[in-house]
Residue, then its C-alpha position, 0 to 999 in steps of 0.5 A: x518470457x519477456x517482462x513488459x509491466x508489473x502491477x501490483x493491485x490492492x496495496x495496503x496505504x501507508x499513513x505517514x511516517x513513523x517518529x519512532x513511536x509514542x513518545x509517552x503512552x496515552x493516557x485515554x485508551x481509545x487513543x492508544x487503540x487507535x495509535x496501535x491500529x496505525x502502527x500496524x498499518x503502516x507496518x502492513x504497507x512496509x512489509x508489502x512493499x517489501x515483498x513485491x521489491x524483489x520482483x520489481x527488481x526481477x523483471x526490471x526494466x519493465x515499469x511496475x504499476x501499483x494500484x491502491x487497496x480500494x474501498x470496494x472491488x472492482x467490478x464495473x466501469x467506474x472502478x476499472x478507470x480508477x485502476x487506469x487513473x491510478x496505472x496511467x495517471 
């Protein structure tokens, strides 16, 4: 069987990039809840990314897609031309 595309749907957003963590810890424990919360985001983008790599490099040459995790599901119109935007630009 012949690979033509990839896509990879509901990708978990990565925040930025990680400076190596908090330099000091906060001192206001909703800040460090929140700069947890980041940490592991990021970490969850990292580890997807990783995981579709090998199949990316699997069916390679075929172009791979990826469309964000959004908001909601996709189950109208508005959400499928999302999808396209984020496929076909």
């Amino acid at each position: 069987m012949t690979v033509s595309a990839l896509v990879v749907n509901r990708i978990a957003p990565s925040f930025g990039e990680d400076e190596g963590g908090l330099r000091e810890v906060p001192a206001d424990p909703a800040l460090a809840a929140l700069e947890a919360n980041l940490a592991a985001l990021n970490a969850r983008a990292a580890r997807e990314e990783v995981a579709f790599a090998g199949l990316a490099a699997q069916v390679a040459p075929a172009p791979v897609g990826k469309i964000p995790l959004f908001g909601e599901d996709v189950h109208e119109l508005e959400g499928l031309r999302r999808a396209a935007d984020c496929l076909f630009g």
